[in-house]
C-alpha positions in Angstrom: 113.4 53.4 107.6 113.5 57.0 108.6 111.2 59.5 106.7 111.3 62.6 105.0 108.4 65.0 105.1 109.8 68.1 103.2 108.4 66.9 99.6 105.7 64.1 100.4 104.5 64.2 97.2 107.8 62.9 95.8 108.8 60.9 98.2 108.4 59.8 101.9 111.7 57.8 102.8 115.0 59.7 103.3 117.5 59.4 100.5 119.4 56.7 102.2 116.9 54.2 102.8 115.8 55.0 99.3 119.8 53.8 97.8 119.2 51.1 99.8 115.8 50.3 98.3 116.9 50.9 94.5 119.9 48.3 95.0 117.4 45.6 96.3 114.4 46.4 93.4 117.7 46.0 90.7 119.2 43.3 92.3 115.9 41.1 92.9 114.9 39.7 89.9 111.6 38.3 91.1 111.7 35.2 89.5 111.9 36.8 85.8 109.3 39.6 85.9 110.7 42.7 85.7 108.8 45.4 87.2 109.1 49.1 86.2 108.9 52.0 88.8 106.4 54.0 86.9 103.8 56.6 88.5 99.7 55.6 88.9 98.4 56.7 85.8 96.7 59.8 86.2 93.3 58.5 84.4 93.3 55.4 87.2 92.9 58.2 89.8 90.4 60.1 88.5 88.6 57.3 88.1 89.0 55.7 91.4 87.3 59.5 93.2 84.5 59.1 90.1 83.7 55.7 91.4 83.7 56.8 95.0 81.7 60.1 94.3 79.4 58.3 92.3 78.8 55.4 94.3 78.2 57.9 97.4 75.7 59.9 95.5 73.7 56.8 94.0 73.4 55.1 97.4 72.5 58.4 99.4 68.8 57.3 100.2 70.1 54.2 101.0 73.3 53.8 103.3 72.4 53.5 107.1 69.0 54.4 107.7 67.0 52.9 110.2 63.7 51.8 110.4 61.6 53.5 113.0 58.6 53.0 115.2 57.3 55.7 113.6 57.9 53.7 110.1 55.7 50.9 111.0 52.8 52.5 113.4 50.1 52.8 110.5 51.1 49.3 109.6 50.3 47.7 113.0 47.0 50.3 113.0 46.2 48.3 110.0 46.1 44.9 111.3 43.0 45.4 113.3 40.9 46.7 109.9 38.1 44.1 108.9 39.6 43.6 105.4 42.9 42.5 107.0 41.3 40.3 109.5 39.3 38.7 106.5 42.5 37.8 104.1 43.1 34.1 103.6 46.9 34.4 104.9 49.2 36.6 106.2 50.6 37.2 102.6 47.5 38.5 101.5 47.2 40.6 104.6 50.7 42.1 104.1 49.7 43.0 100.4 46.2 44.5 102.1 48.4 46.7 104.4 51.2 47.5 102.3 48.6 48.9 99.4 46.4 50.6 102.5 49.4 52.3 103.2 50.6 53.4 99.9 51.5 56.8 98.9 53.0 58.7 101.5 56.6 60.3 102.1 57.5 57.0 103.6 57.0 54.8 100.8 60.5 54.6 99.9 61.8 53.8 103.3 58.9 50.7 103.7 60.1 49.5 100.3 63.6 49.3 101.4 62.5 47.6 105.7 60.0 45.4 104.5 58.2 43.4 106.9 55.5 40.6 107.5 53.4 40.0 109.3 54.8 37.6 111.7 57.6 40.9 112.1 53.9 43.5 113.2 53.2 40.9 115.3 56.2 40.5 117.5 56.8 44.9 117.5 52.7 45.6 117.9 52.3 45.9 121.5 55.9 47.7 121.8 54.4 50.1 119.7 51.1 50.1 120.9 52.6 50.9 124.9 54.7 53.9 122.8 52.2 55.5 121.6 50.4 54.9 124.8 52.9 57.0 126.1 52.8 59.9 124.0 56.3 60.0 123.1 57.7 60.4 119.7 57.8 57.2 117.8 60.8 58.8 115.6 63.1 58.1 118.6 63.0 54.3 118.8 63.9 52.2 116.2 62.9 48.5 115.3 65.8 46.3 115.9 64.8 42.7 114.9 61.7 41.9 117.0 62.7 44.9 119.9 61.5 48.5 119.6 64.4 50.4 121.1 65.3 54.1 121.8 67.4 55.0 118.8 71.2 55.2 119.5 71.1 58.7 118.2 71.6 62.2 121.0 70.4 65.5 119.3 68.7 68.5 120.6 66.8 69.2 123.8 63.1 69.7 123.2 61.0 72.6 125.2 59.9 69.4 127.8 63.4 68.5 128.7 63.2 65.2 126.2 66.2 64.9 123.6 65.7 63.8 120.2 66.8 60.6 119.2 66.0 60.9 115.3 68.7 60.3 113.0 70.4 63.5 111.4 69.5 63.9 107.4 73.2 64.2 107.1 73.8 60.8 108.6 72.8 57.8 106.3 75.8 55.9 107.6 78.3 58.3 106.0 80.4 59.3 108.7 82.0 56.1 109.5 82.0 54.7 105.9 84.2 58.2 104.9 86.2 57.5 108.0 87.3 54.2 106.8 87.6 55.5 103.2 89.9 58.1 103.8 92.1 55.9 106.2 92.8 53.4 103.2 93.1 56.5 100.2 96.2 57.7 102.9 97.8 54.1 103.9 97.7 53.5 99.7 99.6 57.2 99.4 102.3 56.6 102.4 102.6 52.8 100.3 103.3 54.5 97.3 105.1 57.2 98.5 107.5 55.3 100.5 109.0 53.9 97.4 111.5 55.2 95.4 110.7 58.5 93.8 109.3 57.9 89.8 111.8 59.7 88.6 114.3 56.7 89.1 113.8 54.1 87.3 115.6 50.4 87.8 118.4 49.1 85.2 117.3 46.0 84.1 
């Protein structure tokens, strides 16, 4: 099955493997159903890249972002407050932090990693020797019940430290376009490797 690159929007099989191809597709009848060699509609196409831009655009806040120690450090720094030790359960004492909490530029991030309180419990004295520590809390993240330096390398600071905070531009993107792109081209070169539309089988 040699190919032909010199018009790989037409085809990408060389014009003899394509004969051989044609004499198969009008000699098997597949069981009764004929089947045409007609192009993807043009309309399908569009709307396969709407769906994908769409969906890329809707889920931008979404897609890969990691919770950070940074994330949850006023939560644990809530636990200790009287009301909180006061609440009949840990529900009420979530709802106590939660609303103690409210209204900063993290509010959609804690609405998306919610915890309880059984989850502040296991992470508070992680974060607790962190902060301890001076570091920056926005270079570990909370994986399960573990507070971790985040998998992330970026810039040197003035101390020698590097950043480990997740790039704006990375919300899991990167490796969800990779795998994107690789099936848009394997469903071209499967298309393409068929005979060119402009032949069509006699039935």
């Amino acid at each position: 099955m040699a190919w032909k690159t010199d018009a790989p929007m037409v085809s990408l099989t060389d014009d003899s493997t394509n004969y051989r191809n044609e004499e198969l597709w009008e000699r098997e009848d597949l069981g009764g159903v004929t089947t045409e060699n007609n192009p993807v509609p043009v309309l399908v196409v569009v709307l396969v890249f709407i769906t994908i831009i769409t969906a890329f655009l809707v889920t931008m806040p979404l897609w890969g972002q990691r919770p950070t120690a940074a994330l949850y450090a006023p939560y644990v720094h809530s636990m200790d407050k009287p009301e909180v030790l006061a609440a009949k359960d840990d529900v009420e004492a979530m709802k106590l932090i939660v609303a103690m909490n409210k209204g900063t530029p993290n509010d959609g991030l804690l609405e998306r990693h919610p915890v309880t309180m059984d989850d502040l419990r296991m992470i508070r004295d992680q974060v607790t020797a962190l902060e301890a520590k001076g570091v920056d809390m926005r270079d570990y993240s909370v994986v399960g019940d573990r507070v971790v330096i985040a998998n992330f390398e970026g810039n040197y600071r003035p101390d020698g430290t590097r950043m480990r905070q997740q790039p704006w531009w990375d919300k899991g993107f990167t490796i969800d376009v990779f795998y994107l792109s690789n099936f848009l081209l394997w469903v071209f070169i499967v298309i393409k490797r068929l005979p060119p539309v402009t032949w069509q089988p006699r039935r």
